[in-house]
C-alpha positions as CSV (number, residue, x, y, z in Angstrom):
1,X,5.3,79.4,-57.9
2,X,4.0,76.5,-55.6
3,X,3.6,74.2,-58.6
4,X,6.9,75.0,-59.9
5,X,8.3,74.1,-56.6
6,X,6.4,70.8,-56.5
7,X,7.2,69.9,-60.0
8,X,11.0,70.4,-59.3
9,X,10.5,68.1,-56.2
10,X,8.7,65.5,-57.6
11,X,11.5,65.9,-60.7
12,X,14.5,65.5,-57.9
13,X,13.1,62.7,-56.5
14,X,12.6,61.1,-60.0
15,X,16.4,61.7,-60.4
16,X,17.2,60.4,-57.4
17,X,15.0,57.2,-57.7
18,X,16.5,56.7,-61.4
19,X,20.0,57.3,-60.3
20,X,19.3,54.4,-57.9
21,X,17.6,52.2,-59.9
22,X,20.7,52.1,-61.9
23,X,23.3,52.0,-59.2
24,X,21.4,48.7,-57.7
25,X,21.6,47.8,-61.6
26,X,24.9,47.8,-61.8
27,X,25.3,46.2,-58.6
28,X,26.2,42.6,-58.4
29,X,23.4,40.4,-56.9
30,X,24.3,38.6,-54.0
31,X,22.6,35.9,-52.0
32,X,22.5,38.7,-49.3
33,X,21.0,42.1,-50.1
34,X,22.6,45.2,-48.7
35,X,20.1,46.2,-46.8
36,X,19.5,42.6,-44.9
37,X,23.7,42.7,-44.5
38,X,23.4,46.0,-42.6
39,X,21.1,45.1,-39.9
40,X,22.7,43.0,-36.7
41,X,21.1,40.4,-37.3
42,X,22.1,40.1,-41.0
43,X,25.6,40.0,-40.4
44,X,25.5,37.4,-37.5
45,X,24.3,35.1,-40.1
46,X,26.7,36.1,-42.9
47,X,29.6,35.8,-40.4
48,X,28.2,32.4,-39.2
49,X,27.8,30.7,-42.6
50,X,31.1,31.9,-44.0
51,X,33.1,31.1,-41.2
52,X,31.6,27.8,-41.2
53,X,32.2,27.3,-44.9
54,X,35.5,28.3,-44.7
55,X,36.6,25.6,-42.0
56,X,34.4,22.6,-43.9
57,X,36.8,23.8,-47.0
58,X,40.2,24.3,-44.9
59,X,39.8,20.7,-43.3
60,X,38.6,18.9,-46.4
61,X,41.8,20.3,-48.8
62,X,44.5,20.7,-45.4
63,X,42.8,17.6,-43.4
64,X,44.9,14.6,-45.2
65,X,48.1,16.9,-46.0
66,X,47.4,17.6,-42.0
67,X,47.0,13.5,-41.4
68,X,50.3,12.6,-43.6
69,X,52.6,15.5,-41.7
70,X,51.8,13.8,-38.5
71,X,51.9,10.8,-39.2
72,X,55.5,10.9,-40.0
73,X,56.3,11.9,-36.3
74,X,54.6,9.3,-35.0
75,X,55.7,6.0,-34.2
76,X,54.8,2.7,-35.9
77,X,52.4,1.4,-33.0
78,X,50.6,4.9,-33.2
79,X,50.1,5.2,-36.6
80,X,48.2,1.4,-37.4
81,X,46.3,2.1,-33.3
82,X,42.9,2.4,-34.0
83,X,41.0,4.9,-33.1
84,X,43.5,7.3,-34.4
85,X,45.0,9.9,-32.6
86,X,44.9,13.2,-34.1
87,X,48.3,14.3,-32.6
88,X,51.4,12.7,-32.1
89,X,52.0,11.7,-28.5
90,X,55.3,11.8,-28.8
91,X,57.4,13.8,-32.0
92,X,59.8,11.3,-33.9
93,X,61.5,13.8,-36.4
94,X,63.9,10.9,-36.8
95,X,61.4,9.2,-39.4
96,X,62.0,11.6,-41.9
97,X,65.9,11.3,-42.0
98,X,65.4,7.7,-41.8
99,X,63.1,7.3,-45.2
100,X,65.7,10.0,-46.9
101,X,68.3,7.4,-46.2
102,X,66.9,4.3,-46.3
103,X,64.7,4.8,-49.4
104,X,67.7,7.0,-51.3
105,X,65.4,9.7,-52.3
106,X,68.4,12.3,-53.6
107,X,68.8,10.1,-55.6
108,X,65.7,9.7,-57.0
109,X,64.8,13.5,-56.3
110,X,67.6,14.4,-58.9
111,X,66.0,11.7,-61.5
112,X,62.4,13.8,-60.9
113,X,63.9,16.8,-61.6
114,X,65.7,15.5,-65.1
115,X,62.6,14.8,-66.1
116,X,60.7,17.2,-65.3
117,X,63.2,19.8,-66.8
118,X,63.7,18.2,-69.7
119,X,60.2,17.9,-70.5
120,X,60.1,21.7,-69.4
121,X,62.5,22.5,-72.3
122,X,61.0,20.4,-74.9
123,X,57.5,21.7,-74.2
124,X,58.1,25.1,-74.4
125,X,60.3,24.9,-77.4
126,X,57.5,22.9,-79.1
127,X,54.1,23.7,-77.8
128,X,54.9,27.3,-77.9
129,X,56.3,26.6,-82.0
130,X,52.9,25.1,-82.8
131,X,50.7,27.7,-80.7
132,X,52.4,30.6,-82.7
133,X,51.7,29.2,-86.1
134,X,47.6,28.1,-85.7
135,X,47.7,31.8,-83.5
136,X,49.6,34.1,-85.8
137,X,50.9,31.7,-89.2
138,X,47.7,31.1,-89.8
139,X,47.9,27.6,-91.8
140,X,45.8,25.7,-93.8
141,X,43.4,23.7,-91.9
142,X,44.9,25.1,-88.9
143,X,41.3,25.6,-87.2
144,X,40.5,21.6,-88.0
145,X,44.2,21.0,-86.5
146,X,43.2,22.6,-83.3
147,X,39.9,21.4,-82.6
148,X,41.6,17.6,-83.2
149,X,44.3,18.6,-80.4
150,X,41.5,19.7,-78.3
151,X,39.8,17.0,-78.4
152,X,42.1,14.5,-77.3
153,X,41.5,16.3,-74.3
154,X,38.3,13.9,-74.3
155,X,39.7,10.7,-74.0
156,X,41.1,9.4,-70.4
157,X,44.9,9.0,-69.7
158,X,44.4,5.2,-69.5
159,X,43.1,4.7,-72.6
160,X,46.3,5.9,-74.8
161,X,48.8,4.2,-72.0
162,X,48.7,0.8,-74.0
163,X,49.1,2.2,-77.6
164,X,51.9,4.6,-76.0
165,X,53.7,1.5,-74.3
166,X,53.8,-0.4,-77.5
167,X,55.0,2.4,-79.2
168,X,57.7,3.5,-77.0
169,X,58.8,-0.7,-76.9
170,X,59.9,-0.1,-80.7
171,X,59.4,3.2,-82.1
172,X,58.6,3.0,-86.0
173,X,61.2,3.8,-88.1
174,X,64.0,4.1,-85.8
175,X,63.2,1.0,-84.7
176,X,64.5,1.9,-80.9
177,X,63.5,0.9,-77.5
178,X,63.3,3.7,-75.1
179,X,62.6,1.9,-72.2
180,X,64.8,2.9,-69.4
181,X,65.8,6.3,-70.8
182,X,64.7,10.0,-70.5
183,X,63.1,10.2,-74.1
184,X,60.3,7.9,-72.6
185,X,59.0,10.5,-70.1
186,X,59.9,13.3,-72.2
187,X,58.4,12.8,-76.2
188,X,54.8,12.0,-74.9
189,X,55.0,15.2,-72.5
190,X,55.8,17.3,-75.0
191,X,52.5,17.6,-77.3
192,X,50.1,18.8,-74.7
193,X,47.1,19.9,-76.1
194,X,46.0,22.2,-73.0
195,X,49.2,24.1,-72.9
196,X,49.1,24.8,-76.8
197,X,45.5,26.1,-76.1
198,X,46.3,28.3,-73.4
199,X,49.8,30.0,-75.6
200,X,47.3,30.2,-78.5
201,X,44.7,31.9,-76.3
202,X,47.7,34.1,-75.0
203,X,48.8,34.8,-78.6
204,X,45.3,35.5,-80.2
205,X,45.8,38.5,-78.2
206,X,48.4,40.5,-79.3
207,X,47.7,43.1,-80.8
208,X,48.9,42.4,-84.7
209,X,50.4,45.7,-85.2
210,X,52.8,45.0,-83.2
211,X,53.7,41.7,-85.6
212,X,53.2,44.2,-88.6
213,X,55.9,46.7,-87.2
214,X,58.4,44.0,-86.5
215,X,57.8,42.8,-90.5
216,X,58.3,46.5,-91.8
217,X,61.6,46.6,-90.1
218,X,62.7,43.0,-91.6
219,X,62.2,40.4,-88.7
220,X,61.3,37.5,-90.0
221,X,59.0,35.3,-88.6
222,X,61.2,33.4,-85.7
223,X,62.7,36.8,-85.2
224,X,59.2,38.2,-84.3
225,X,58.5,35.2,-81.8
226,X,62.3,35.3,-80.7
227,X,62.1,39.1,-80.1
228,X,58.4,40.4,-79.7
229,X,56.2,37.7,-78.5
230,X,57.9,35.8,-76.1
231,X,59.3,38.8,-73.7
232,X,54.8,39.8,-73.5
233,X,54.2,36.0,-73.2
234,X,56.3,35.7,-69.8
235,X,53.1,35.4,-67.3
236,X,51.5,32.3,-70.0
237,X,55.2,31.1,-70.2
238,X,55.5,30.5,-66.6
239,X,52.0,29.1,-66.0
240,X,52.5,26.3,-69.0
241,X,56.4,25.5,-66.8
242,X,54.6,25.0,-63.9
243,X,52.0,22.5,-65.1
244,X,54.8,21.2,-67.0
245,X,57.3,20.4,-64.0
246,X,54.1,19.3,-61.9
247,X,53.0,17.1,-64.5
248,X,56.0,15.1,-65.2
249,X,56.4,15.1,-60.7
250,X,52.7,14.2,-60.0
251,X,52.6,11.0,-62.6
252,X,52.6,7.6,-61.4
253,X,51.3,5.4,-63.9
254,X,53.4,5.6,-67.0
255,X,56.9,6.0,-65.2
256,X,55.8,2.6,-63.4
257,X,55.7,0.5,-66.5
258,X,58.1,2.4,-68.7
259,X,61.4,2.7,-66.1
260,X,61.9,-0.3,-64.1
261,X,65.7,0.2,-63.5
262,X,65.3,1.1,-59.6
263,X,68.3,3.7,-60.4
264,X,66.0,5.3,-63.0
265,X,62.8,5.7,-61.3
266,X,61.2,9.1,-60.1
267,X,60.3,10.0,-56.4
268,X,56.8,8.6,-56.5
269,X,57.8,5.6,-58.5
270,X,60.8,4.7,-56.6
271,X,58.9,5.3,-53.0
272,X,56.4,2.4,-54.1
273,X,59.0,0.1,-55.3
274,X,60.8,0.7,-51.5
275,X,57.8,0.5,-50.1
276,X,58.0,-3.4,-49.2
277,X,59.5,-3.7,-45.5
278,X,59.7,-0.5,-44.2
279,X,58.0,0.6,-41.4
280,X,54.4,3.0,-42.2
281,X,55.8,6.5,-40.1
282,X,58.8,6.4,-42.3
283,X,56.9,5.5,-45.3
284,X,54.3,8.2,-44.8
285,X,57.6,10.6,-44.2
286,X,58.9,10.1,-47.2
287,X,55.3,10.7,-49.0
288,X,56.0,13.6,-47.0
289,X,59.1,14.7,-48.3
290,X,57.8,14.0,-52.1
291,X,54.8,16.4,-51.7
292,X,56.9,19.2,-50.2
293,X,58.4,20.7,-53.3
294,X,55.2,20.8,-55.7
295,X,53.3,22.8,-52.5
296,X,56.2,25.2,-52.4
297,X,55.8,25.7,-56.3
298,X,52.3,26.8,-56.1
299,X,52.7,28.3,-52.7
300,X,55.7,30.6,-54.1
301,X,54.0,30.8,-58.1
302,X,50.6,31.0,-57.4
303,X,50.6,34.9,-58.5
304,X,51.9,33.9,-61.4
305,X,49.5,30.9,-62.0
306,X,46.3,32.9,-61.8
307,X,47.9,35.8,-63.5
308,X,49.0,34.0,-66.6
309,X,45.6,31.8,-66.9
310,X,43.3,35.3,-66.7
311,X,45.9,37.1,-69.0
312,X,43.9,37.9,-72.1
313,X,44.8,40.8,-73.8
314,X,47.2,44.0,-74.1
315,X,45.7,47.5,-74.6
316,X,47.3,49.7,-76.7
Protein backbone atom coordinates (compact mmCIF):
# COMPACT_ATOMS: atom_id res chain seq x y z
CA UNK A 1 0.00 0.00 0.00
CA UNK A 2 3.00 2.26 0.85
CA UNK A 3 4.59 1.66 -2.52
CA UNK A 4 1.43 2.29 -4.32
CA UNK A 5 1.22 5.51 -2.59
CA UNK A 6 4.87 6.44 -3.48
CA UNK A 7 4.55 5.34 -6.99
CA UNK A 8 1.40 7.67 -7.48
CA UNK A 9 3.52 10.55 -5.87
CA UNK A 10 6.47 10.20 -7.71
CA UNK A 11 3.83 9.73 -10.98
CA UNK A 12 2.03 13.31 -9.83
CA UNK A 13 5.09 14.92 -9.64
CA UNK A 14 6.19 13.54 -13.03
CA UNK A 15 2.90 15.12 -14.29
CA UNK A 16 3.39 18.10 -12.78
CA UNK A 17 7.09 18.53 -13.85
CA UNK A 18 6.03 17.52 -17.64
CA UNK A 19 3.04 19.83 -17.60
CA UNK A 20 5.64 22.41 -16.87
CA UNK A 21 8.21 21.60 -18.93
CA UNK A 22 5.81 22.25 -21.68
CA UNK A 23 4.10 25.39 -20.38
CA UNK A 24 7.75 27.08 -20.20
CA UNK A 25 7.87 25.46 -23.82
CA UNK A 26 5.44 27.21 -25.03
CA UNK A 27 6.37 30.28 -23.42
CA UNK A 28 8.06 32.91 -25.29
CA UNK A 29 11.70 33.52 -24.25
CA UNK A 30 12.41 36.78 -23.08
CA UNK A 31 15.66 38.51 -22.20
CA UNK A 32 14.09 38.46 -18.60
CA UNK A 33 13.06 35.17 -17.10
CA UNK A 34 9.87 35.09 -14.96
CA UNK A 35 11.29 34.22 -12.17
CA UNK A 36 14.19 37.06 -12.13
CA UNK A 37 11.04 39.60 -13.17
CA UNK A 38 9.33 38.63 -9.95
CA UNK A 39 11.85 39.40 -7.44
CA UNK A 40 12.26 43.38 -6.39
CA UNK A 41 15.13 43.71 -7.63
CA UNK A 42 14.23 42.25 -11.12
CA UNK A 43 11.66 44.61 -11.84
CA UNK A 44 13.71 47.80 -10.69
CA UNK A 45 15.91 46.94 -13.56
CA UNK A 46 13.16 46.06 -16.15
CA UNK A 47 11.42 49.33 -15.21
CA UNK A 48 14.77 51.25 -15.50
CA UNK A 49 15.85 50.04 -18.87
CA UNK A 50 12.52 50.33 -20.51
CA UNK A 51 11.75 53.56 -19.27
CA UNK A 52 15.03 54.68 -20.43
CA UNK A 53 14.59 53.16 -23.83
CA UNK A 54 11.45 54.59 -24.28
CA UNK A 55 12.66 58.35 -23.76
CA UNK A 56 16.08 57.70 -26.02
CA UNK A 57 13.20 56.60 -28.76
CA UNK A 58 10.54 59.44 -27.94
CA UNK A 59 13.28 62.24 -28.35
CA UNK A 60 15.15 60.77 -31.30
CA UNK A 61 11.51 60.39 -33.58
CA UNK A 62 9.54 63.66 -31.60
CA UNK A 63 13.03 65.63 -30.91
CA UNK A 64 13.15 67.55 -34.50
CA UNK A 65 9.25 67.54 -35.02
CA UNK A 66 9.65 69.12 -31.32
CA UNK A 67 12.63 71.59 -32.62
CA UNK A 68 10.57 72.66 -35.95
CA UNK A 69 7.10 73.45 -33.77
CA UNK A 70 9.04 75.83 -31.73
CA UNK A 71 10.92 77.21 -33.87
CA UNK A 72 8.09 78.72 -35.60
CA UNK A 73 7.14 80.75 -32.44
CA UNK A 74 10.16 82.07 -32.04
CA UNK A 75 11.53 85.12 -33.37
CA UNK A 76 14.24 85.47 -36.08
CA UNK A 77 17.11 86.63 -33.55
CA UNK A 78 16.24 83.42 -31.45
CA UNK A 79 16.12 81.02 -33.83
CA UNK A 80 19.98 81.65 -35.67
CA UNK A 81 21.27 82.54 -31.47
CA UNK A 82 23.59 80.11 -30.76
CA UNK A 83 23.44 78.07 -28.13
CA UNK A 84 19.93 77.30 -28.84
CA UNK A 85 17.26 77.73 -26.62
CA UNK A 86 15.00 74.85 -26.19
CA UNK A 87 11.90 77.01 -25.65
CA UNK A 88 10.67 80.00 -26.97
CA UNK A 89 11.09 82.97 -24.75
CA UNK A 90 8.55 84.60 -26.02
CA UNK A 91 5.42 82.79 -28.41
CA UNK A 92 5.04 84.44 -31.89
CA UNK A 93 1.89 82.53 -33.28
CA UNK A 94 1.91 85.33 -35.84
CA UNK A 95 4.74 83.41 -37.93
CA UNK A 96 2.53 80.88 -38.90
CA UNK A 97 -0.31 83.20 -40.49
CA UNK A 98 2.50 85.08 -41.92
CA UNK A 99 4.18 82.10 -44.05
CA UNK A 100 0.36 81.02 -45.02
CA UNK A 101 0.16 84.35 -46.59
CA UNK A 102 3.20 85.33 -47.74
CA UNK A 103 4.26 81.95 -49.23
CA UNK A 104 0.40 81.31 -50.65
CA UNK A 105 0.37 77.87 -49.41
CA UNK A 106 -3.72 77.29 -50.18
CA UNK A 107 -2.74 77.60 -53.06
CA UNK A 108 -0.26 75.30 -53.33
CA UNK A 109 -1.99 72.98 -50.60
CA UNK A 110 -4.95 72.46 -53.15
CA UNK A 111 -2.14 71.63 -56.06
CA UNK A 112 -0.78 68.78 -53.33
CA UNK A 113 -3.98 67.42 -52.99
CA UNK A 114 -4.68 67.13 -57.02
CA UNK A 115 -2.01 65.25 -57.14
CA UNK A 116 -2.07 63.21 -54.65
CA UNK A 117 -5.74 62.27 -55.47
CA UNK A 118 -5.40 61.76 -58.78
CA UNK A 119 -2.57 59.45 -58.40
CA UNK A 120 -4.91 57.85 -55.59
CA UNK A 121 -7.43 57.04 -58.31
CA UNK A 122 -5.19 55.92 -61.00
CA UNK A 123 -3.28 53.63 -58.63
CA UNK A 124 -6.02 51.83 -57.37
CA UNK A 125 -7.81 51.44 -60.60
CA UNK A 126 -4.51 50.05 -62.06
CA UNK A 127 -2.37 48.41 -59.45
CA UNK A 128 -5.30 46.68 -57.99
CA UNK A 129 -6.23 45.57 -62.16
CA UNK A 130 -2.75 43.98 -62.32
CA UNK A 131 -2.58 42.51 -58.70
CA UNK A 132 -5.94 40.57 -59.42
CA UNK A 133 -4.77 39.04 -62.65
CA UNK A 134 -0.95 37.60 -61.50
CA UNK A 135 -3.25 36.79 -57.98
CA UNK A 136 -6.34 35.14 -59.35
CA UNK A 137 -6.07 35.32 -63.65
CA UNK A 138 -3.29 33.42 -63.38
CA UNK A 139 -1.35 34.49 -66.83
CA UNK A 140 1.30 33.19 -68.63
CA UNK A 141 4.53 34.14 -67.24
CA UNK A 142 2.79 35.87 -64.62
CA UNK A 143 5.32 34.54 -61.88
CA UNK A 144 8.44 36.00 -64.13
CA UNK A 145 6.16 39.35 -64.47
CA UNK A 146 6.12 39.69 -60.77
CA UNK A 147 9.52 38.91 -59.77
CA UNK A 148 10.64 41.73 -62.59
CA UNK A 149 8.16 44.35 -60.80
CA UNK A 150 9.74 43.28 -57.62
CA UNK A 151 12.76 43.85 -58.39
CA UNK A 152 12.75 47.29 -59.56
CA UNK A 153 12.27 47.62 -56.04
CA UNK A 154 16.24 47.28 -56.16
CA UNK A 155 17.33 50.09 -57.96
CA UNK A 156 17.44 53.73 -56.12
CA UNK A 157 14.89 56.53 -56.97
CA UNK A 158 17.68 58.61 -58.53
CA UNK A 159 18.79 56.30 -60.85
CA UNK A 160 15.37 56.11 -63.04
CA UNK A 161 14.87 60.14 -62.56
CA UNK A 162 16.94 60.96 -65.78
CA UNK A 163 15.41 58.23 -68.08
CA UNK A 164 11.87 59.37 -66.60
CA UNK A 165 12.64 63.15 -67.29
CA UNK A 166 13.59 62.41 -70.87
CA UNK A 167 10.68 60.52 -71.31
CA UNK A 168 8.14 62.64 -69.84
CA UNK A 169 10.06 65.77 -72.20
CA UNK A 170 8.54 63.86 -75.35
CA UNK A 171 6.62 60.83 -74.70
CA UNK A 172 7.06 58.21 -77.63
CA UNK A 173 4.32 58.00 -79.81
CA UNK A 174 2.28 60.79 -78.78
CA UNK A 175 5.00 62.72 -79.08
CA UNK A 176 3.71 65.15 -76.00
CA UNK A 177 5.36 67.20 -73.41
CA UNK A 178 3.93 66.84 -70.08
CA UNK A 179 5.92 69.21 -68.34
CA UNK A 180 3.76 71.44 -66.33
CA UNK A 181 0.70 69.19 -66.14
CA UNK A 182 -0.82 66.64 -63.77
CA UNK A 183 -0.03 63.51 -66.02
CA UNK A 184 3.71 64.18 -64.97
CA UNK A 185 3.20 63.33 -61.31
CA UNK A 186 0.48 61.03 -61.88
CA UNK A 187 1.65 58.13 -64.92
CA UNK A 188 4.99 57.30 -63.07
CA UNK A 189 2.92 56.99 -59.56
CA UNK A 190 0.71 54.73 -60.87
CA UNK A 191 2.91 51.35 -61.49
CA UNK A 192 4.12 50.88 -58.02
CA UNK A 193 5.56 47.69 -57.66
CA UNK A 194 5.16 47.46 -53.63
CA UNK A 195 1.50 48.27 -53.70
CA UNK A 196 0.81 45.52 -56.48
CA UNK A 197 2.76 43.15 -54.01
CA UNK A 198 0.90 43.86 -51.07
CA UNK A 199 -2.96 43.58 -53.17
CA UNK A 200 -1.47 40.43 -54.58
CA UNK A 201 -0.42 39.16 -51.12
CA UNK A 202 -3.99 40.34 -49.98
CA UNK A 203 -5.57 38.45 -52.95
CA UNK A 204 -3.58 35.16 -52.74
CA UNK A 205 -5.70 34.83 -49.77
CA UNK A 206 -9.05 34.56 -50.56
CA UNK A 207 -10.35 31.70 -50.29
CA UNK A 208 -11.16 30.54 -54.17
CA UNK A 209 -14.40 29.18 -53.43
CA UNK A 210 -15.66 32.17 -52.98
CA UNK A 211 -14.39 33.15 -56.79
CA UNK A 212 -15.86 29.65 -57.85
CA UNK A 213 -19.43 30.50 -56.35
CA UNK A 214 -19.46 33.95 -57.96
CA UNK A 215 -18.59 31.93 -61.55
CA UNK A 216 -21.53 29.34 -61.00
CA UNK A 217 -23.92 32.13 -60.68
CA UNK A 218 -22.49 33.95 -63.98
CA UNK A 219 -20.21 36.81 -62.76
CA UNK A 220 -17.77 37.30 -64.99
CA UNK A 221 -14.47 38.13 -64.10
CA UNK A 222 -14.64 42.10 -63.42
CA UNK A 223 -17.95 41.32 -61.85
CA UNK A 224 -16.17 39.02 -59.27
CA UNK A 225 -13.46 41.81 -58.48
CA UNK A 226 -16.31 44.52 -58.82
CA UNK A 227 -18.58 42.58 -56.40
CA UNK A 228 -16.59 39.94 -54.22
CA UNK A 229 -13.02 41.01 -53.90
CA UNK A 230 -12.94 44.43 -53.40
CA UNK A 231 -15.75 44.92 -50.51
CA UNK A 232 -12.99 41.95 -48.34
CA UNK A 233 -10.02 43.93 -49.72
CA UNK A 234 -11.08 47.31 -47.87
CA UNK A 235 -8.34 47.13 -44.90
CA UNK A 236 -5.36 46.49 -48.03
CA UNK A 237 -7.39 49.18 -50.05
CA UNK A 238 -6.89 51.77 -47.54
CA UNK A 239 -3.28 50.95 -46.59
CA UNK A 240 -2.11 51.07 -50.52
CA UNK A 241 -4.37 55.12 -50.43
CA UNK A 242 -2.35 56.06 -47.74
CA UNK A 243 1.05 55.34 -49.11
CA UNK A 244 -0.35 56.58 -52.20
CA UNK A 245 -1.48 60.17 -50.94
CA UNK A 246 1.85 60.25 -48.75
CA UNK A 247 3.86 59.42 -51.56
CA UNK A 248 2.79 61.88 -54.05
CA UNK A 249 2.93 64.71 -50.58
CA UNK A 250 6.37 63.49 -49.24
CA UNK A 251 8.31 63.85 -52.82
CA UNK A 252 10.59 66.54 -53.55
CA UNK A 253 12.86 65.59 -56.21
CA UNK A 254 10.87 64.92 -59.30
CA UNK A 255 8.09 67.62 -58.81
CA UNK A 256 11.34 70.09 -58.66
CA UNK A 257 12.46 69.44 -62.18
CA UNK A 258 9.23 68.40 -63.82
CA UNK A 259 6.75 71.60 -62.62
CA UNK A 260 8.54 74.82 -62.67
CA UNK A 261 5.40 77.02 -63.19
CA UNK A 262 5.38 78.53 -59.45
CA UNK A 263 1.39 78.28 -59.82
CA UNK A 264 1.79 74.49 -60.40
CA UNK A 265 4.19 73.42 -57.82
CA UNK A 266 3.26 71.29 -54.67
CA UNK A 267 3.58 72.40 -50.87
CA UNK A 268 7.18 71.19 -50.52
CA UNK A 269 8.21 72.27 -53.92
CA UNK A 270 6.72 75.66 -53.85
CA UNK A 271 8.03 76.32 -49.96
CA UNK A 272 11.67 75.99 -51.41
CA UNK A 273 11.15 78.07 -54.45
CA UNK A 274 9.67 80.91 -51.66
CA UNK A 275 12.21 80.18 -49.60
CA UNK A 276 14.66 83.15 -50.83
CA UNK A 277 14.04 86.32 -48.55
CA UNK A 278 11.96 85.27 -45.97
CA UNK A 279 12.74 85.28 -42.55
CA UNK A 280 13.83 81.43 -40.94
CA UNK A 281 10.70 81.36 -37.94
CA UNK A 282 8.34 81.91 -40.74
CA UNK A 283 10.07 79.58 -43.03
CA UNK A 284 10.27 76.85 -40.37
CA UNK A 285 6.31 77.61 -39.85
CA UNK A 286 5.41 76.90 -42.88
CA UNK A 287 7.52 73.49 -42.91
CA UNK A 288 5.37 73.39 -40.11
CA UNK A 289 2.18 73.65 -41.65
CA UNK A 290 3.28 71.14 -44.61
CA UNK A 291 4.03 68.30 -42.11
CA UNK A 292 0.75 68.76 -40.29
CA UNK A 293 -1.62 66.91 -42.60
CA UNK A 294 0.52 63.62 -43.38
CA UNK A 295 0.92 63.23 -39.20
CA UNK A 296 -2.82 63.54 -38.91
CA UNK A 297 -3.15 60.74 -41.62
CA UNK A 298 -1.22 58.23 -39.78
CA UNK A 299 -2.17 59.56 -36.49
CA UNK A 300 -6.08 59.12 -37.51
CA UNK A 301 -5.26 55.74 -40.05
CA UNK A 302 -2.74 54.04 -38.26
CA UNK A 303 -5.35 51.15 -37.19
CA UNK A 304 -5.98 50.81 -40.44
CA UNK A 305 -2.24 50.81 -41.66
CA UNK A 306 -1.10 47.91 -39.44
CA UNK A 307 -4.34 46.16 -39.92
CA UNK A 308 -4.29 46.10 -43.66
CA UNK A 309 -0.27 45.20 -43.85
CA UNK A 310 -0.80 41.99 -41.17
CA UNK A 311 -4.13 41.06 -43.09
CA UNK A 312 -3.39 37.65 -44.51
CA UNK A 313 -6.08 35.45 -44.78
CA UNK A 314 -10.03 34.80 -44.25
CA UNK A 315 -11.22 31.63 -42.44
CA UNK A 316 -14.02 30.06 -43.59
Amino acid sequence: MASNTLVSRRGTGRGRRSRQRDADQGRPRTLISPAQLGRRRGKLVYWIVFALVAVGFTLVFLGPLYWMVTGGLKTTQEVVQSPPTAFPSSIHTENYSQAWTVMDLAQLLLNTLYYAFGALAFQLVLDVAAAYSLSKLRPVLGKAILGMMLATLMIPATVLVVPQYLTVLDVPIFERNLLNSPWVIWLPSVTNAFNIFLLKRFFDSIPGELLDAAAIDGASALRTLRSVVLPISRPILGVVSIFAVVGVWKDFLWPMLTLPDPGKQTLNVGIYSLSNGVPQNVLIAALTIASVPTLLIFLIFQRNIMGGLTAGGLKG
